[in-house]
C-alpha positions as CSV (number, residue, x, y, z in Angstrom):
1,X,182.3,6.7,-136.2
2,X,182.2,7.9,-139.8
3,X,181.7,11.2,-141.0
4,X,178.9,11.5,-143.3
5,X,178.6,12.7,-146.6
6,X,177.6,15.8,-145.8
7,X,179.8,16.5,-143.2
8,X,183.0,15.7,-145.3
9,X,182.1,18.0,-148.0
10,X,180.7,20.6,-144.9
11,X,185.1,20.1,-144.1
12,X,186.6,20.3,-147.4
13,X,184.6,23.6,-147.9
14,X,185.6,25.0,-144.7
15,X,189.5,23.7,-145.5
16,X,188.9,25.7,-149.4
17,X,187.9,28.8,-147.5
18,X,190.5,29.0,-145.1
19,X,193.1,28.3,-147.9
20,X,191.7,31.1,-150.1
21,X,191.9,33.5,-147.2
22,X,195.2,32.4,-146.1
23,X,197.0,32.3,-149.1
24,X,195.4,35.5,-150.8
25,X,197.3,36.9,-147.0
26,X,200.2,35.5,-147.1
27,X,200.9,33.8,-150.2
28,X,200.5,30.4,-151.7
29,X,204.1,29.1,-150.8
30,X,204.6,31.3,-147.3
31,X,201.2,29.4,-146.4
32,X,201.6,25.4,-145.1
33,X,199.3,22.6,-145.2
34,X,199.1,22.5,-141.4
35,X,198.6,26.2,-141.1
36,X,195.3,25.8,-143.3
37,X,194.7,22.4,-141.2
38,X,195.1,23.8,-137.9
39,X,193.6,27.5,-138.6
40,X,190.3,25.3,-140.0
41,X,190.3,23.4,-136.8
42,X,191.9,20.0,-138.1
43,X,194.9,17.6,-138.0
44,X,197.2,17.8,-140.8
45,X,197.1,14.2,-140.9
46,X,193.4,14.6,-142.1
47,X,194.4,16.6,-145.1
48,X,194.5,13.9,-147.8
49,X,191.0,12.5,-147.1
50,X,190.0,15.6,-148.6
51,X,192.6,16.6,-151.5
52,X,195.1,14.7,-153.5
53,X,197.6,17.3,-152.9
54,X,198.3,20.7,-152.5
55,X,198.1,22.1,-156.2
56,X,194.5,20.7,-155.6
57,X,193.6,22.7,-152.9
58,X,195.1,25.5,-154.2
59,X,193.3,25.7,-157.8
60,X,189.7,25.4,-155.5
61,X,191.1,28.3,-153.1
62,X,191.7,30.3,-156.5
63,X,188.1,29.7,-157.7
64,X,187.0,30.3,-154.1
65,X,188.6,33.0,-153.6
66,X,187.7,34.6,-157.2
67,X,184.3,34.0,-156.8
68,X,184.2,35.8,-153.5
69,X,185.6,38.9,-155.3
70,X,183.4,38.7,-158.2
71,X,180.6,38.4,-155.5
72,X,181.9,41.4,-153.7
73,X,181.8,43.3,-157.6
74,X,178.3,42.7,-158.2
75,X,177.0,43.8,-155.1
76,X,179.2,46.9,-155.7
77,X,176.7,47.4,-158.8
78,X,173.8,46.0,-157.9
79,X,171.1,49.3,-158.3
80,X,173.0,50.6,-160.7
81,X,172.7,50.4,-164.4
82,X,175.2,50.8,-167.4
83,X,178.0,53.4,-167.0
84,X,177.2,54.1,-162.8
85,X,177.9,49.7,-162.9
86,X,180.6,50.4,-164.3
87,X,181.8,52.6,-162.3
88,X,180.8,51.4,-158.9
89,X,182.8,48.1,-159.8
90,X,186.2,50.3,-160.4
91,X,185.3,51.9,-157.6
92,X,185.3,49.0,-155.3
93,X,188.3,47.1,-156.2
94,X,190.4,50.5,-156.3
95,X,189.3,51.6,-152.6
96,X,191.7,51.6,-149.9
97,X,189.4,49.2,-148.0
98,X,190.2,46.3,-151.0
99,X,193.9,47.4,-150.5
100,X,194.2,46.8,-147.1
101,X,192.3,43.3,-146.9
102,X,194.3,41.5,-148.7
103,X,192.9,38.3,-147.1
104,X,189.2,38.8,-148.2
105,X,190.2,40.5,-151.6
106,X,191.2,39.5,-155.2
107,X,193.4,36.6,-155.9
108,X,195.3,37.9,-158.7
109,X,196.7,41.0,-156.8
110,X,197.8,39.3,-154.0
111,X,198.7,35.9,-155.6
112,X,199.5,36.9,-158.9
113,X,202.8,35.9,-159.6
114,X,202.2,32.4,-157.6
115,X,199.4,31.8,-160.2
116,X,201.7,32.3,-163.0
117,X,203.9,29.6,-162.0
118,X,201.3,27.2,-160.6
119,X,200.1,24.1,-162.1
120,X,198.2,24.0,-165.1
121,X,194.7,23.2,-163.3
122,X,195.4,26.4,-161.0
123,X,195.9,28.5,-164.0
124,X,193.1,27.5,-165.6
125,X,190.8,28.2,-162.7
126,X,192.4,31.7,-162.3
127,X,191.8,32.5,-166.1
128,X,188.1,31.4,-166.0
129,X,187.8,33.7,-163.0
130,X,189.1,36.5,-165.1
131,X,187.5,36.2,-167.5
132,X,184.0,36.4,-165.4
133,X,185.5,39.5,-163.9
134,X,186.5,40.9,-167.7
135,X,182.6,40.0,-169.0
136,X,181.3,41.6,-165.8
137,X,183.3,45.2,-166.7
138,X,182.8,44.6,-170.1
139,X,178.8,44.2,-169.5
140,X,178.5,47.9,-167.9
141,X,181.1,49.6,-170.3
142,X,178.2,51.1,-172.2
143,X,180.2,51.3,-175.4
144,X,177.9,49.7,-178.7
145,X,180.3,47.3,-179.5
146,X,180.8,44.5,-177.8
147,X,183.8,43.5,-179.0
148,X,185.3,47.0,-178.2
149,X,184.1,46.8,-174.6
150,X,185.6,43.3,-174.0
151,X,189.0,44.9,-175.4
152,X,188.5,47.8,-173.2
153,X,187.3,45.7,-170.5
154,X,191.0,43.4,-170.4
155,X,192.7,46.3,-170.6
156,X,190.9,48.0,-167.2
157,X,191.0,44.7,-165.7
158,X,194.7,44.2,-166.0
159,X,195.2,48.7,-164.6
160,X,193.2,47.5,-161.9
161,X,195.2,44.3,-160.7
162,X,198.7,46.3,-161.4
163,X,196.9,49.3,-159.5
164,X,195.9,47.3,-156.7
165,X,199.2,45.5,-156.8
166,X,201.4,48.6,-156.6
167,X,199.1,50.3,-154.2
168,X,200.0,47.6,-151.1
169,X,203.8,47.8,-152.0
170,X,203.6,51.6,-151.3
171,X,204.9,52.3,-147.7
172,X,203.3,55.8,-148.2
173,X,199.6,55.7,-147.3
174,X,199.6,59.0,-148.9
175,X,201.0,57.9,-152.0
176,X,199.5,54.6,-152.3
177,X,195.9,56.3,-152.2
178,X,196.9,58.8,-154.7
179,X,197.8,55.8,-156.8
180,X,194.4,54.1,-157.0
181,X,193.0,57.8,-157.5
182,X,194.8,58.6,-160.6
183,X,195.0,54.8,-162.0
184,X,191.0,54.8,-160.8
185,X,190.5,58.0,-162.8
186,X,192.1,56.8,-166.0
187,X,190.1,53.5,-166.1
188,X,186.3,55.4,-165.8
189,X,187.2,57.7,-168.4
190,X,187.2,54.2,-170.5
């Protein structure tokens, strides 16, 4: 018997969100088609009834997985206003709890450098996440111009992801906490 409609697009959702969290822990090219398949609870086989090819499924595991984190952000700030937004956004995606879960966190630190050298649809996904992400800091700066927070903004976002980045390749907890501290410190002064 067929699947319906609504049960194929039920898969391909569940297949996106298993991608996003897999490769986000272990990296776009460490992480196999049947991995994702078999971690979702499929066949490999089945894969291409649901993607054209891999680049596919990783360009909607980008924008999955961006949109979780930008989700994650604006509960961060929800109840606060201007400046404390602000804030409580930095705050969030430089805690030790985003550095250790990679799997559930932000695509660019823990992807980055695959994202760079994937296709051109992947790319593009990634950048209209970051943007979203760079409008969402740049919304709470508090400055009066907006063209000087979205400058400001790019420039925190980009601390942020090299913070984030260089926190996890610490082997010092210590250190590696003291890193999103200062970095963290720096970027709310802004």
């Amino acid at each position: 018997m067929r699947k319906s409609r609504e049960e194929a697009a039920e898969t391909r959702r569940r297949i996106v969100a298993v991608a996003a969290e897999a490769f986000r822990a272990n990296g776009i090219h460490a992480t196999g088609l049947a991995d994702v398949m078999a971690a979702a609870g499929l066949t490999h086989g089945g894969f291409y009834r649901h993607f054209e090819s891999k680049d596919q499924l990783v360009a909607q595991a980008c924008e999955a997985g961006l949109a979780g984190i930008v989700g994650t952000l604006a509960g961060a700030a929800q109840g606060c206003e201007g400046e404390e937004a602000y804030r409580a956004i930095v705050d969030a995606y430089l805690s030790t709890g985003h550095r250790d879960a990679p799997a559930n966190g932000c695509p660019f630190a823990s992807m980055g450098s695959e994202l760079a050298r994937a296709d051109e649809a992947t790319r593009a996904a990634a950048w209209r996440g970051a943007e979203e992400l760079i409008d969402m800091l740049a919304a709470r700066m508090g400055t009066p111009e907006e063209k000087a927070d979205r400058t400001q903004a790019v420039f925190a976002f980009a601390a942020m992801v090299g913070a984030l980045t260089m926190a996890r390749i610490i082997p010092d907890a210590d250190a590696s906490t003291s890193l999103l501290e200062d970095v963290r410190q720096h970027i709310e002064m802004i």
